[in-house]
LUMFI-406362 format. One line per 2 residues: number of its first residue (from 1); their letters; for each residue x, y, z of N, C-alpha, C. Coordinates in steps of 0.2 Angstrom, whole numbers. Each point is the difference from the previous one (the first is absolute). Layout:
# residues N
NUM) A) X,Y,Z,X,Y,Z,X,Y,Z | ... $
***
This chain:
# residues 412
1) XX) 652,-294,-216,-4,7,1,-5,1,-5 | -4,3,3,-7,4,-6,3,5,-2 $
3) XX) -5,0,-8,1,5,-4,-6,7,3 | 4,2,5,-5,7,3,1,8,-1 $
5) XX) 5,-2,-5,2,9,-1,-3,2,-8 | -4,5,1,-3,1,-7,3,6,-3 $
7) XX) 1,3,-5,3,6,-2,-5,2,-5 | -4,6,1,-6,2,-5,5,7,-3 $
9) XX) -3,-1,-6,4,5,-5,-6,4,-5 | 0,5,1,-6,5,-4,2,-1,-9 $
11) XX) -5,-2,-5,3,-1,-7,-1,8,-3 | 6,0,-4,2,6,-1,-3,7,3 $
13) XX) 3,-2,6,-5,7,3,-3,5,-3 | 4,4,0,-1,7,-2,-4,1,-7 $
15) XX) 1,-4,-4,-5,0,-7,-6,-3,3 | 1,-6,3,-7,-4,1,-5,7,4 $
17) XX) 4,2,6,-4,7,1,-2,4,-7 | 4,4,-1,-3,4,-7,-7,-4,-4 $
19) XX) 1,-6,1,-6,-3,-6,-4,-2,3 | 1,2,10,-7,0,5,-4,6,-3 $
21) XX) 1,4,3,0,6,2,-3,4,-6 | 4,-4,-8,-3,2,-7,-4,-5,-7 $
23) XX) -5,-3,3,-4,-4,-5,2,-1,-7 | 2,5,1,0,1,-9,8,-5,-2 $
25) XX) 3,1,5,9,-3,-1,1,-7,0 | -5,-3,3,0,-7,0,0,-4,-5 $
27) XX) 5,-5,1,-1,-3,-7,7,4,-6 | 1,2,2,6,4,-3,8,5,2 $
29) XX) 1,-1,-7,8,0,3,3,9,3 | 2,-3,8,0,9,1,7,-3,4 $
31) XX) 0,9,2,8,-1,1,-1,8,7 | 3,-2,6,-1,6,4,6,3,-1 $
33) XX) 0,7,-2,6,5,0,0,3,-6 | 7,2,-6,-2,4,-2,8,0,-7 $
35) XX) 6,4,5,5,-1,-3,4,-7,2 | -2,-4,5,4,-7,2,-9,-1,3 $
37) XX) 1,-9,-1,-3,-3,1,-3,-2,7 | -4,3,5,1,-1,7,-4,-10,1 $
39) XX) -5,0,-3,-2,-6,0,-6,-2,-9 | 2,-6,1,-3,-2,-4,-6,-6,0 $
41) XX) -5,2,-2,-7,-8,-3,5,-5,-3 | -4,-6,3,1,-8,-3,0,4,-7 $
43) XX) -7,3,-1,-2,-1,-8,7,3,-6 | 4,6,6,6,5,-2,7,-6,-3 $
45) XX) -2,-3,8,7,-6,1,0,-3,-7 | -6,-2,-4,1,-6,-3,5,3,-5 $
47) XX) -1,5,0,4,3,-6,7,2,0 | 3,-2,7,5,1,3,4,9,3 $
49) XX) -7,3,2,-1,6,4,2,-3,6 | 7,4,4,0,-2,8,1,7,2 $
51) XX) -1,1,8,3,4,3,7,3,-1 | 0,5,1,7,2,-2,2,3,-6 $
53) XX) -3,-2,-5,0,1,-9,0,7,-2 | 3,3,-3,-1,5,-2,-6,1,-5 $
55) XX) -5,6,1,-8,0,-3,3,-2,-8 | 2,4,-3,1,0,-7,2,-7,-1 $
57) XX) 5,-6,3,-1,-7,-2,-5,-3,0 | -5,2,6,-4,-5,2,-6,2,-7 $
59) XX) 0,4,-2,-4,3,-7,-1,-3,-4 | 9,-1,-3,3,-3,-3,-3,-7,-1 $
61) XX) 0,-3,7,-3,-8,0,-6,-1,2 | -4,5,-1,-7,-2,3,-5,7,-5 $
63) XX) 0,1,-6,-3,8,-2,-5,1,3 | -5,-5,2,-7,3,4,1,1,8 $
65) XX) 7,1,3,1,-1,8,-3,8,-1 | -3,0,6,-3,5,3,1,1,7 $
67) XX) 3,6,1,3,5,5,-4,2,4 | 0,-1,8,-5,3,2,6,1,9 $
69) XX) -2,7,2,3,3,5,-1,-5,7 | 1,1,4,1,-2,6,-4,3,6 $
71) XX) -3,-7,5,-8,2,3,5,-1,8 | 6,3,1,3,-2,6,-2,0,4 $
73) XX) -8,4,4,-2,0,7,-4,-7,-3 | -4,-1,-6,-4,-8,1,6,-8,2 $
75) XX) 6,3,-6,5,-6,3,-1,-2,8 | 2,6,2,2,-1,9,-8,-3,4 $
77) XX) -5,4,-2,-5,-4,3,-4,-6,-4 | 0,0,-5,0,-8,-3,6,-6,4 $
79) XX) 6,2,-2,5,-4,4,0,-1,7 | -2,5,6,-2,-2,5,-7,-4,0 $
81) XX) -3,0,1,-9,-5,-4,4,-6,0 | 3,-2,-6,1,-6,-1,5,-3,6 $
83) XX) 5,4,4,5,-3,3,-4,-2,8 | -6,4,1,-4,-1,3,-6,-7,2 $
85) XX) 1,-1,-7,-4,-5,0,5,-7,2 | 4,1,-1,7,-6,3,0,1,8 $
87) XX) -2,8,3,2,-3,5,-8,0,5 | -6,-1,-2,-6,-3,-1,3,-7,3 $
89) XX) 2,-4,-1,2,-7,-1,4,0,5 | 7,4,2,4,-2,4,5,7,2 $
91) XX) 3,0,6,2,5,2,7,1,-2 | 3,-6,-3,7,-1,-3,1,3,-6 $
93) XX) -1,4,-2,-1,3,-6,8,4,-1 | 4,-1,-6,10,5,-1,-5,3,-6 $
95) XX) 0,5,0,0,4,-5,5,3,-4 | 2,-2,-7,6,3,-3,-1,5,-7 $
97) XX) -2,1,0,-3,7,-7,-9,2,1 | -2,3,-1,-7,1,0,-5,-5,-6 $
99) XX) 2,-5,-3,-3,-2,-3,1,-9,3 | 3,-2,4,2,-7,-1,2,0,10 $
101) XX) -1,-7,2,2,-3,6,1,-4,1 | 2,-3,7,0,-6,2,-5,-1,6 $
103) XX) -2,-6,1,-5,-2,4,1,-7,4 | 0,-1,5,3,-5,4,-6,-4,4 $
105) XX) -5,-4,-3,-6,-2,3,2,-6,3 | 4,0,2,0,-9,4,-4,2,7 $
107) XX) -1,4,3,-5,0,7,-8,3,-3 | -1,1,-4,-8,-1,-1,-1,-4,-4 $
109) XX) 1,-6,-3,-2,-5,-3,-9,-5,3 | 2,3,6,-7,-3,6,-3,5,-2 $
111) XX) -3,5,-2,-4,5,-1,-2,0,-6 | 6,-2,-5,-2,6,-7,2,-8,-5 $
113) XX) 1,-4,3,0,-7,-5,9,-1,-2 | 1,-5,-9,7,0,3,3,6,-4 $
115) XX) 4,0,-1,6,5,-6,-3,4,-6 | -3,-7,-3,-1,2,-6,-7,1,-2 $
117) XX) -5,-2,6,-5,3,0,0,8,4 | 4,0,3,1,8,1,3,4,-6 $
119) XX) 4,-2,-1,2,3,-10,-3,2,-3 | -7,-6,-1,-4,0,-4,-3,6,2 $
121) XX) -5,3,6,-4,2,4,2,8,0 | 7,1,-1,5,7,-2,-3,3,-7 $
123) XX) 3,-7,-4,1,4,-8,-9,0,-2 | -5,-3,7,-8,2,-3,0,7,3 $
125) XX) 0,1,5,0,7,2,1,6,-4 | 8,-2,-1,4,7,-2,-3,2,-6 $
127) XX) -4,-6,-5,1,0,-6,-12,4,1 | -3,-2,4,-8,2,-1,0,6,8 $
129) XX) 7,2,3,-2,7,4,6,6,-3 | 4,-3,-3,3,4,-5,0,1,-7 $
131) XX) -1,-5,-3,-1,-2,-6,9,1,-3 | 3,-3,4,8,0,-3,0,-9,-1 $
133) XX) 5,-1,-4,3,-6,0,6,-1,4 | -1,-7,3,6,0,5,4,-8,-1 $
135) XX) 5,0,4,2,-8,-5,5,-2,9 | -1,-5,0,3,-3,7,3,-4,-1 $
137) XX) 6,-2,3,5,-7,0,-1,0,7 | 2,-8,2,-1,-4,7,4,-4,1 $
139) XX) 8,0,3,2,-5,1,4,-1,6 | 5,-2,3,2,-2,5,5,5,2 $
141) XX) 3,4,-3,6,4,-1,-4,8,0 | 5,6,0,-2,6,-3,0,0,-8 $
143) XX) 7,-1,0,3,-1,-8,-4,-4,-3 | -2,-7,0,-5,-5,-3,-9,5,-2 $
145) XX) 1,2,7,-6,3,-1,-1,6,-5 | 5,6,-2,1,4,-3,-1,-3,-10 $
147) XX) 5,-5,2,-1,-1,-7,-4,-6,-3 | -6,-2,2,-6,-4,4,-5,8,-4 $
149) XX) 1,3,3,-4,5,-2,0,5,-9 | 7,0,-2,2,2,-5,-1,-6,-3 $
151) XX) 0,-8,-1,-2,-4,-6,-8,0,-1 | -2,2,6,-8,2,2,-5,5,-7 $
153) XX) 5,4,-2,-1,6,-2,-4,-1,-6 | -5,3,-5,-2,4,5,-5,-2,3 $
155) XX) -4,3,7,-5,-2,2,-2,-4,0 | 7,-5,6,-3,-8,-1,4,-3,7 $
157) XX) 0,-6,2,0,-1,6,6,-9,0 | 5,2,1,4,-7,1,3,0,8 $
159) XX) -1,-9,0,2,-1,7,5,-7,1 | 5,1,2,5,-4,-2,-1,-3,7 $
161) XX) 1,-7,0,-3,-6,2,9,0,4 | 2,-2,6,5,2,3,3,-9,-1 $
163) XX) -2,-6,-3,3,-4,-1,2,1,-10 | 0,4,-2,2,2,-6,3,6,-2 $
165) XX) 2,1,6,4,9,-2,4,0,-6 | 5,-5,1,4,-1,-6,-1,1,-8 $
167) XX) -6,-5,1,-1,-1,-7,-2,6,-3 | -6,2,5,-1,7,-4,5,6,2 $
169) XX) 4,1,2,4,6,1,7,-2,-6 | 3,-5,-2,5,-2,0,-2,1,-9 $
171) XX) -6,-1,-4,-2,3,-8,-1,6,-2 | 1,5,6,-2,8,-1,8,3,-2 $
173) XX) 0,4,-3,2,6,-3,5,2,6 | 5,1,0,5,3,5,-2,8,3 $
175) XX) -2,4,-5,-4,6,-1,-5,-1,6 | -3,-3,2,-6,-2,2,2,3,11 $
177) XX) 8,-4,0,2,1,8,1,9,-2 | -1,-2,10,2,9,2,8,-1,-2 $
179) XX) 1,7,0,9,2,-1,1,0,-7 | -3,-5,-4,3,0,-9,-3,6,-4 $
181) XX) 3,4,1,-2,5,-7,3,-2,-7 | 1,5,-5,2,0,-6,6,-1,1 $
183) XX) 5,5,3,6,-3,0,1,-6,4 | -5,-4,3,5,-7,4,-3,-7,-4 $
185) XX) -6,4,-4,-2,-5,-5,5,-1,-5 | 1,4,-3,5,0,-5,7,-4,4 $
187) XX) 3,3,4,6,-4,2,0,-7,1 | -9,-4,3,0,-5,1,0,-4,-7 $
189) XX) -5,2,-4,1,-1,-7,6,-1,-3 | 6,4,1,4,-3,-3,5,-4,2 $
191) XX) -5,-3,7,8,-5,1,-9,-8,-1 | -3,1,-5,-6,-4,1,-5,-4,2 $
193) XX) 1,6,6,-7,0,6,-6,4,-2 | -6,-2,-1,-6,2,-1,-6,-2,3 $
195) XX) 1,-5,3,-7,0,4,4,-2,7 | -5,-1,3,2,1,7,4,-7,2 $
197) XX) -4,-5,-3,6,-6,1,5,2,0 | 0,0,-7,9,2,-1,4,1,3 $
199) XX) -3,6,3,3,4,7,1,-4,6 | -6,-3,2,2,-5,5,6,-6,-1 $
201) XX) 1,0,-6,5,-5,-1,5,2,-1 | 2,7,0,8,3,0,3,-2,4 $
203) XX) 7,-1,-1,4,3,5,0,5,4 | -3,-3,6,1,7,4,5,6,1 $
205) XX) 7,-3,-1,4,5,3,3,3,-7 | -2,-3,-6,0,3,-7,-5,3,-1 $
207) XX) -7,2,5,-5,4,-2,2,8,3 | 3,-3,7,2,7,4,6,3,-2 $
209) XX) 7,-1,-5,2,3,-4,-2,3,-7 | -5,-2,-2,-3,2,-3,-3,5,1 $
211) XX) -4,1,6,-5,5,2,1,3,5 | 5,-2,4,2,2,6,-2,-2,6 $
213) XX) 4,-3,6,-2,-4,3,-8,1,7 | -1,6,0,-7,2,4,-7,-2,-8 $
215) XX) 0,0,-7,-4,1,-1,0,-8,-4 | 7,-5,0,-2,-5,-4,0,-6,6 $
217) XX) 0,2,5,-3,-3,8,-8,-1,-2 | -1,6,3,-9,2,-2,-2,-3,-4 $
219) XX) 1,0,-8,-3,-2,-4,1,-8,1 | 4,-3,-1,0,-9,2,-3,-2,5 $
221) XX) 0,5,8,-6,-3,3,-5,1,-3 | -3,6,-3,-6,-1,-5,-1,-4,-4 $
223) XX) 5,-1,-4,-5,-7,-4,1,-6,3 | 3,0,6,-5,-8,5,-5,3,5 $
225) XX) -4,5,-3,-5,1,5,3,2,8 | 7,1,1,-1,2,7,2,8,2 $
227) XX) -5,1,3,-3,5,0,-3,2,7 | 5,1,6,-3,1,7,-3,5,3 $
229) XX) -3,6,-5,0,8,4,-9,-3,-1 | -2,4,7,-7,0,3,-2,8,-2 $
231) XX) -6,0,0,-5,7,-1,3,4,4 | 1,6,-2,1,7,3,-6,5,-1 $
233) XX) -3,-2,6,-9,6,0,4,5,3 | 5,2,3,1,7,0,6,3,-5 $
235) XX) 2,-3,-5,7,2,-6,-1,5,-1 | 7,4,2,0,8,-4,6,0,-3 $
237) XX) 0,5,-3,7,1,-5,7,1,3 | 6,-4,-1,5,3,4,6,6,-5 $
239) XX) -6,1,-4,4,7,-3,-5,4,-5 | 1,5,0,-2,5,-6,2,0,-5 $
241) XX) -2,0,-8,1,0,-4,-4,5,-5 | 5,1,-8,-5,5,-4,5,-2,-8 $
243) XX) -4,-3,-4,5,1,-7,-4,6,-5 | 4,2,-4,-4,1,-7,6,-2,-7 $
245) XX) -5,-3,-4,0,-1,-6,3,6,-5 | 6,2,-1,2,4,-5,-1,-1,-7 $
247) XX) 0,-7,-4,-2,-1,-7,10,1,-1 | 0,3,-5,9,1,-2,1,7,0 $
249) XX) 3,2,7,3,6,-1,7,1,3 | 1,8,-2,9,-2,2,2,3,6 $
251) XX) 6,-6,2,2,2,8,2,8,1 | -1,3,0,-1,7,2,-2,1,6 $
253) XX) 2,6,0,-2,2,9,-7,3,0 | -2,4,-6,-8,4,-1,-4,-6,-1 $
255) XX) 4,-8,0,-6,-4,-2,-1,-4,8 | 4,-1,4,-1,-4,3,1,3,9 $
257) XX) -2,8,1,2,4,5,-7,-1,2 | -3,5,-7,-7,-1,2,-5,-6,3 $
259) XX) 4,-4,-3,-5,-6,1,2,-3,6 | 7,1,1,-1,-3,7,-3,3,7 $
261) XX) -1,8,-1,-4,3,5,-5,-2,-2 | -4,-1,-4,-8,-1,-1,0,-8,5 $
263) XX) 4,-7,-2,0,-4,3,3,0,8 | 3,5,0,3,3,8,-6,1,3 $
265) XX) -5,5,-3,-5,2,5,-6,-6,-1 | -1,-4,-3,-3,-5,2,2,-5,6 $
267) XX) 5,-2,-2,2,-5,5,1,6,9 | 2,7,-1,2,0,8,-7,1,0 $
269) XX) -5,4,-3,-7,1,3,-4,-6,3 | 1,-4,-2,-2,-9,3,6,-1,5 $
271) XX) 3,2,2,5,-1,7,-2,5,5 | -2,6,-2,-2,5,4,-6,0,3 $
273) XX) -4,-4,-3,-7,-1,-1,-1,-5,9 | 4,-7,-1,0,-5,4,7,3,3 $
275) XX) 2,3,1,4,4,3,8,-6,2 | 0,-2,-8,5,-6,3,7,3,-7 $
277) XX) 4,2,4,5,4,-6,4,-7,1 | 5,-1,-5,5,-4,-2,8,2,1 $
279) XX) 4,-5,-2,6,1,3,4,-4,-7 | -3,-4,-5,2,-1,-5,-1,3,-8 $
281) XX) 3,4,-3,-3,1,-7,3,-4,-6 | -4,-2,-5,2,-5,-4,-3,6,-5 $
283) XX) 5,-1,-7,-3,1,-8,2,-6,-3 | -5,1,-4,2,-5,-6,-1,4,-6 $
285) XX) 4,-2,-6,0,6,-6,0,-7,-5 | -3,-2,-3,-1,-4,-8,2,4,-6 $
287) XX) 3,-3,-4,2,4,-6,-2,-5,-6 | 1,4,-5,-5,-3,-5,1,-6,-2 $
289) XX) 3,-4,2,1,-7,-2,-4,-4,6 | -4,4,5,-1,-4,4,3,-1,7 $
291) XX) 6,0,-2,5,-3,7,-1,4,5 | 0,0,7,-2,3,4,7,-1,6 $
293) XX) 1,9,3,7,0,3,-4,4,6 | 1,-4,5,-2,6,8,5,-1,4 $
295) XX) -1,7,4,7,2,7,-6,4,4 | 4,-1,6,-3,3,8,4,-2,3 $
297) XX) -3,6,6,5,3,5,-6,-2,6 | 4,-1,7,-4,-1,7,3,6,2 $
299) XX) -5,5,2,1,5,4,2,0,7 | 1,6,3,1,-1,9,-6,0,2 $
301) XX) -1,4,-2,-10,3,1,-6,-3,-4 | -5,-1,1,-6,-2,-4,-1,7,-3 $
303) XX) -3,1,-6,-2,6,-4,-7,-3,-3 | -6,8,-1,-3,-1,-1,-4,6,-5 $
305) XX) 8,4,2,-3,7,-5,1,-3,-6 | -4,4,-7,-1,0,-7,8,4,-3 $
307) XX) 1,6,2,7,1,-3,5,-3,3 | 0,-3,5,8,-2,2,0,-8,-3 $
309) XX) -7,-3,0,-1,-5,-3,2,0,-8 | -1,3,-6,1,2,-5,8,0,-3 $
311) XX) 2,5,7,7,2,-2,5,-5,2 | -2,-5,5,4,-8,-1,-1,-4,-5 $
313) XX) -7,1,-4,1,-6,-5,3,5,-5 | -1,6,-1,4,2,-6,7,-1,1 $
315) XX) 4,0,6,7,-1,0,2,-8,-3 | -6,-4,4,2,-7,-2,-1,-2,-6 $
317) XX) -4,4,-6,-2,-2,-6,4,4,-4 | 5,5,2,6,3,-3,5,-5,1 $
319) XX) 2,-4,6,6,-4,-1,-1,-7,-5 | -9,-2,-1,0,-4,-6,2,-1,-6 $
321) XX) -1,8,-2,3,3,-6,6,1,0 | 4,2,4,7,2,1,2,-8,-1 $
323) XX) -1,-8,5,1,-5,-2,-3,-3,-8 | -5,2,-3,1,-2,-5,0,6,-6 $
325) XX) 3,1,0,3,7,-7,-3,-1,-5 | -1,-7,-3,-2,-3,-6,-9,-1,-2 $
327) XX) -4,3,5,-5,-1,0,-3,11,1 | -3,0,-7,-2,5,-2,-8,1,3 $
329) XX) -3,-5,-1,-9,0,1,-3,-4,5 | -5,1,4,-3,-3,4,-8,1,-1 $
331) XX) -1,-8,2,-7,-1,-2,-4,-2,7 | 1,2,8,-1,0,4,5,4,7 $
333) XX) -5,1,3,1,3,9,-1,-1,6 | 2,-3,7,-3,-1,4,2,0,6 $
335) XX) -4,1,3,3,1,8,-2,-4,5 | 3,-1,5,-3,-2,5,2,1,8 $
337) XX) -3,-2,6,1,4,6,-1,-8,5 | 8,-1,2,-2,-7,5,4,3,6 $
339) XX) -2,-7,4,2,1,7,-5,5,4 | -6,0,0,-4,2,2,1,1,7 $
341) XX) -3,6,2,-1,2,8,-4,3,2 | -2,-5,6,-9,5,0,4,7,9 $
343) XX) -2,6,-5,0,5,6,6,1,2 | 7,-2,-2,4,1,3,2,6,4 $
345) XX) 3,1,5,2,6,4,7,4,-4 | -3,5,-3,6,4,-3,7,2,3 $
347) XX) 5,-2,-2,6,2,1,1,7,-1 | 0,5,3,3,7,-2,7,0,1 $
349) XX) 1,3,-7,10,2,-2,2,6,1 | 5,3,3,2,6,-2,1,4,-6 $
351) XX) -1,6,2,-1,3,-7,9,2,-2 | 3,-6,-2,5,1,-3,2,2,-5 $
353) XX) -3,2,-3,-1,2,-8,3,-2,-7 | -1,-7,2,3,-6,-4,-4,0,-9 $
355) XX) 3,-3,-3,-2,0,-9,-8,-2,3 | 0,-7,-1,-3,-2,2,-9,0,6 $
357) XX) 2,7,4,-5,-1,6,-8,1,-4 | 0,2,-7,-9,1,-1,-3,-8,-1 $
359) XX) 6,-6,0,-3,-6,-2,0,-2,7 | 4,2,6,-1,-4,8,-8,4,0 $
361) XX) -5,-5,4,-5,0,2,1,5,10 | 7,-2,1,0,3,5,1,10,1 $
363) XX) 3,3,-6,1,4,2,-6,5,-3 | 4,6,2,-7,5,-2,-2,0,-5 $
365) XX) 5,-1,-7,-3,0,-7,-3,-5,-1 | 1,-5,3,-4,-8,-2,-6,1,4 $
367) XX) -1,2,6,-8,2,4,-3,5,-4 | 3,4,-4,-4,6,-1,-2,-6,-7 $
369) XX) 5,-4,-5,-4,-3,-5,-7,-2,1 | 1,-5,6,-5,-4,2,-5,3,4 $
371) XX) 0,7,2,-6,4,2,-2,4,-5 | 3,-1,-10,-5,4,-2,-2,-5,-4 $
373) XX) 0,-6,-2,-4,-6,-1,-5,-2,4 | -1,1,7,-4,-2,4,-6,5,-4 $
375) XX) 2,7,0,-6,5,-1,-1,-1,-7 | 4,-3,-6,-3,-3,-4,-4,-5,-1 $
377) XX) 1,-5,5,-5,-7,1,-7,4,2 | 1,4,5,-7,3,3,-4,4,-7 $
379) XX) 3,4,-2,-3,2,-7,-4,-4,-5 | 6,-5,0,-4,-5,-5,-5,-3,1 $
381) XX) -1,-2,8,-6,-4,3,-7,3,-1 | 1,9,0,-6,1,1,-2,1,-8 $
383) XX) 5,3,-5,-4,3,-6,4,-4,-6 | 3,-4,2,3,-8,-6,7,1,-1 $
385) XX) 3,-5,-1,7,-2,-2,1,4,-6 | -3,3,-3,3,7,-6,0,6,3 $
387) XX) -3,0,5,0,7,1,6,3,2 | 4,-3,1,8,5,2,5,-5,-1 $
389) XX) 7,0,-1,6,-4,-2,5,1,0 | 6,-1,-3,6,3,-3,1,1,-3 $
391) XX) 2,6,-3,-2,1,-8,2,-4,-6 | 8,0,0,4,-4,-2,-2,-8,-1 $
393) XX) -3,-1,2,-7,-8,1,-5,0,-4 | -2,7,-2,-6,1,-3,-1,0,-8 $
395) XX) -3,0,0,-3,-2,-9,3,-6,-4 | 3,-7,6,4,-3,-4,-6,-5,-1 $
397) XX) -1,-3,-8,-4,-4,-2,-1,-6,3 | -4,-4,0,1,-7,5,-6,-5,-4 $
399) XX) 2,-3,-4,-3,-6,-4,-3,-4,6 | 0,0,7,-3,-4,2,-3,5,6 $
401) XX) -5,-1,1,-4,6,6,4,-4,7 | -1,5,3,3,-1,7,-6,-3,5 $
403) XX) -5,2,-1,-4,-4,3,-3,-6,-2 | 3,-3,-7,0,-7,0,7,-3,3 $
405) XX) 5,3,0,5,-2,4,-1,-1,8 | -4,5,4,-3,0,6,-2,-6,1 $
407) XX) -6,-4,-3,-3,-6,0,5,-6,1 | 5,1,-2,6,-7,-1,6,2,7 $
409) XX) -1,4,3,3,2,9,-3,-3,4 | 5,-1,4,-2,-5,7,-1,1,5 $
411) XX) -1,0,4,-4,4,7,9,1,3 | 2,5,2,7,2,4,-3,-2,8 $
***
């Protein structure tokens, strides 16, 4: 097989904008956001500035980082521009974030030359009709290609030669595959896995008790490059989701009500919107050491209102606590909405006048939730998503703007 699948990756977005758009920022160390890090310059990185950082650390490590707000409408229209320029070239085009792709040229190579000369012909474009830098990996796989792109970085162009996958896939950083975050780094680290060989050279069925047998399958077929999933040009999301970043506060109810209404009406208003209610709700609640405890419940009904949505993850995120008694603080929240249904035909309930009926969808108290959300959605369409809300929702502080969170949601 050829190496035909390109993966382009926008280098640090969001600053690399700022330092468009601002002359004067280029060439120094900046940081998008404020009280947490939303993104960071190469020139921030060197200093060990990442996303996610709390501002006052990143200070800490960097005293000339310079803070500069967020150009959310240029992201989205910068990031389309550039994903545009990918499908210039070919109609195969899986978009997975607003800044990064995959691109599937094996049917225009008779037009536009081979792989790597369309590569090249990309990161010219994007770099003299946007002036962004862009960085592309090229190899036979999605996975090869993704991380083809990240050794790329920055603003640079690698293409793995498909009789040598091994060699160069097999000396990378474990970190480097999909699915390893910090905690599955650390775990493989400590049975003294680090680079991706190593990995491939595990015992298999000593990898999937260790990680459990759905992700330590996945990962071993990753590090022998096998990797069958073909480009999805129409991928949509199979759930809604919404977190916030608490810092350390205590499990209380005044701390974690409000917030999960604020992340309730995010997530139902993007179901309501695509008119695709859910039938699963998931929480996850992290406490301050990190460790991370979710429960859900699959409903009879898909649900799509904001307070009925609210009031199941608040019950599920009390029985968290109730199972862990010993956990005082939480440094996260999160919701999310699966089992998606597009338009479902509404079950109506008798009005029996159960504990319960304002959280059924079918009966009056759940219609009437969900017809004064509607009239909420229509408000906010026409004079902004501040203009009316919950109240109990409101004034609550939010380190990370919601509209950079928008950016990182997937088409429903």
């Amino acid at each position: 097989m050829e190496a035909n699948i390109l993966h382009a990756d926008l280098d640090a977005f969001y600053a690399s904008v700022e330092q468009l758009l601002d002359p004067a920022l280029r060439g120094k160390p900046i940081a998008v956001g404020g009280g947490v890090v939303l993104a960071a310059s190469y020139e921030a990185r060197a200093f060990g500035v990442r996303g996610g950082m709390p501002g006052r650390r990143a200070r800490e490590l960097c005293p000339g980082l310079i803070f500069v707000g967020g150009h959310f409408k240029d992201y989205q229209r910068l990031g389309d521009a550039a994903i545009q320029v990918l499908g210039d070239f070919t109609p195969v085009v899986e978009r997975i974030s607003i800044d990064e792709a995959f691109a599937d040229v094996a049917g225009c190579t008779h037009l536009f030359g081979p792989p790597t000369e369309i590569a090249t012909t990309i990161r010219r474009r994007v770099r003299a009709e946007l002036g962004l830098p862009i960085s592309v990996g090229v190899a036979r796989t999605k996975h090869l290609a993704k991380i083809a792109s990240q050794v790329a970085k920055p603003d640079g162009l690698v293409v793995v030669d498909p009789r040598h996958e091994m060699e160069f896939l097999h000396e990378l950083p474990v970190e480097l595959m999909w699915g390893v975050g910090p905690v599955t780094r650390e775990r493989l680290a400590g049975i003294g896995v680090r680079t991706i060989g190593e990995l491939a050279k595990f015992n298999a069925k000593s990898l999937e008790r260790l990680l459990g047998p759905a992700a330590g399958e996945k990962l071993n077929a990753l590090a022998w490059n096998r990797d069958p999933r073909k480009l999805e040009t129409q991928r949509r999301a199979r759930s809604a989701g919404a977190q916030s970043a608490l810092g350390r506060k205590p499990a209380e109810a005044k701390i974690f009500v409000p917030t999960l209404l604020h992340l309730a009406d995010r997530v139902a208003t993007r179901l309501r919107a695509k008119s695709r209610p859910g039938r699963t709700v998931t929480v996850r609640v992290r406490f301050a050491d990190l460790r991370s405890v979710t429960r859900s419940i699959t409903l009879d009904q898909p649900i799509s209102a904001t307070a009925m949505l609210a009031e199941i993850a608040e019950t599920l995120v009390r029985k968290v606590l109730v199972d862990h008694p010993h956990e005082k603080t939480i440094s996260l929240l999160a919701i999310a909405v699966s089992h998606l249904e597009k338009q479902p035909a509404l079950q109506l309930e008798l009005p029996l006048g159960l504990d319960d009926d304002s959280r059924r969808p079918g009966t009056s108290k759940g219609a009437a939730r969900w017809t004064a959300d509607r009239a909420i959605d229509k408000i906010r369409d026409r004079f902004g998503w501040e203009a009316v809300g919950y109240a109990s929702a409101l004034g609550q502080s939010r380190s990370v703007p919601d509209a950079f969170r928008e950016l990182a949601e997937k088409e429903l």
